[in-house]
N, C-alpha and C positions, 0 to 999 in steps of 0.2 A: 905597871900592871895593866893598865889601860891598854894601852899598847902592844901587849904580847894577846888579850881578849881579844884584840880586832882581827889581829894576825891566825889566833888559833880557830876564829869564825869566817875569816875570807876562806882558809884553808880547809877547811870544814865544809863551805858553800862551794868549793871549790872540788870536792873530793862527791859532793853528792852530783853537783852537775855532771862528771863524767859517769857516774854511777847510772844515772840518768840515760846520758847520752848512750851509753853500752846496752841497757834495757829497748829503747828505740830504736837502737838498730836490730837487736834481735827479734824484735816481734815486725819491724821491716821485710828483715829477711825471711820470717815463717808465711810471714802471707804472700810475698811474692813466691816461696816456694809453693805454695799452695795453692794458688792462681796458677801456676805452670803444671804443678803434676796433676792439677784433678779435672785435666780437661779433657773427654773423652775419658771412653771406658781403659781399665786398667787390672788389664789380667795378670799382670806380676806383682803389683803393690805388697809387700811384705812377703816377697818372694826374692829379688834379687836387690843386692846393693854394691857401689863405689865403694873399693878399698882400697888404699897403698900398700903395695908390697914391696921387696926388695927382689930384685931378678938381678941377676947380673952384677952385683954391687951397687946399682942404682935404685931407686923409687918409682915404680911405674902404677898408674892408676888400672886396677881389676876389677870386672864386673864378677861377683861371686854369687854364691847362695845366701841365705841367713839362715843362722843355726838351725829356727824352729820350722823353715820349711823344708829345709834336710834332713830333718829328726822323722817329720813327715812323711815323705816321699820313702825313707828305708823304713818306716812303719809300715807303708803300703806295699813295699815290696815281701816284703815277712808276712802279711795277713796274705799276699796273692800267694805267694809260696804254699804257704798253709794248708792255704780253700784247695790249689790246685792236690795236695797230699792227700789232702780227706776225700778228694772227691776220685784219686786214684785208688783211694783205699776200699770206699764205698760199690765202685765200680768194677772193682779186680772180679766178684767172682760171676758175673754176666760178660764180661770179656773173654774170661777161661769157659766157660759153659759155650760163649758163641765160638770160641774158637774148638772146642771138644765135636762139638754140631758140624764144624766145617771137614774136620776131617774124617768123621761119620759121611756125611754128604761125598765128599771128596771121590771114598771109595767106590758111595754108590755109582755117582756120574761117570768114573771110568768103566765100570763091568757096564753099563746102562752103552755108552759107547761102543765098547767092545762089541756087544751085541747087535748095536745100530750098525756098525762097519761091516762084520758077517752077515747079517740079511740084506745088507745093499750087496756086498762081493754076489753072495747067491742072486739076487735078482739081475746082479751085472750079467750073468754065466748064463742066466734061463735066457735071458735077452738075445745073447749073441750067440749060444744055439739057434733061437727064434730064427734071427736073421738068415745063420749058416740057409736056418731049412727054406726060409720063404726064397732064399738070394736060389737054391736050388730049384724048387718050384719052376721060379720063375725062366731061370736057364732052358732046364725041361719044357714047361709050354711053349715056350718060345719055338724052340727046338721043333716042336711037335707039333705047332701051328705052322711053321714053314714045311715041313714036308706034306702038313696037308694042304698046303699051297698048292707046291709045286705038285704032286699028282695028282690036283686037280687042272694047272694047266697042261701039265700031261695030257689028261683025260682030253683034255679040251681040244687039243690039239690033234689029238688022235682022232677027235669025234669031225673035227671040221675038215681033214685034209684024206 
């Protein structure tokens, strides 16, 4: 009986040692992860992580999301949704009112045009009358200045020979 106590206490010392040994490596490996990932700032942290998937029939290691920052992220796509509905909704009738305004306006600015077009046409027409007459004028004196030229060297000619 001696005998089989020493055996169920090696085995016992035996059984805590590994127990041991598995606890010190994992609090090993916590702090070396932790000395590695908290160095510098870290805008993902509980945002993405390392998974195996299966692709192909094989195991491949995938950088994915984590649930609660996906839950997240379509949280905030559902509240932007939202705000953007309320605030189309809020805003409908000063869009219909600006746009009522525009083709009120609309009308006025083409008869307002139309008008501008006819008193410029009319001002075109006074103009190139104008001209017709001054471009005559001018022909005319012209005309009427040489002949009072020449019968004045007429004259002249008559008076000196």
């Amino acid at each position: 009986q001696q005998d089989e106590e020493d055996r169920y206490l090696k085995c016992l010392i035996k059984v805590q040692s590994v127990a041991r040994c598995i606890l010190a490596k994992r609090v090993y490996r916590n702090k070396v992860a932790q000395a590695t990932v908290q160095k510098g700032p870290q805008p993902l942290r509980g945002k993405l992580r390392l998974r195996m998937e299966k692709m192909g029939g094989k195991k491949e290691l995938v950088l994915a999301m984590t649930t609660p920052h996906r839950r997240n992220r379509a949280a905030m796509k559902i509240q932007a949704r939202m705000r953007g509905v309320l605030a189309r909704k809020r805003f409908r009738p000063l869009v219909l009112h600006r746009a009522f305004l525009s083709k009120i306006v609309t009308k006025i600015q083409s008869r307002s045009r139309v008008w501008l077009a006819k008193r410029q046409a009319v001002r075109m027409r006074h103009a190139r009358v104008e001209k017709a007459a001054n471009d005559i004028q001018r022909v005319w004196r012209g005309h009427r200045d040489r002949m009072y030229v020449s019968t004045l060297s007429a004259q002249k000619a008559r008076y000196y020979h």
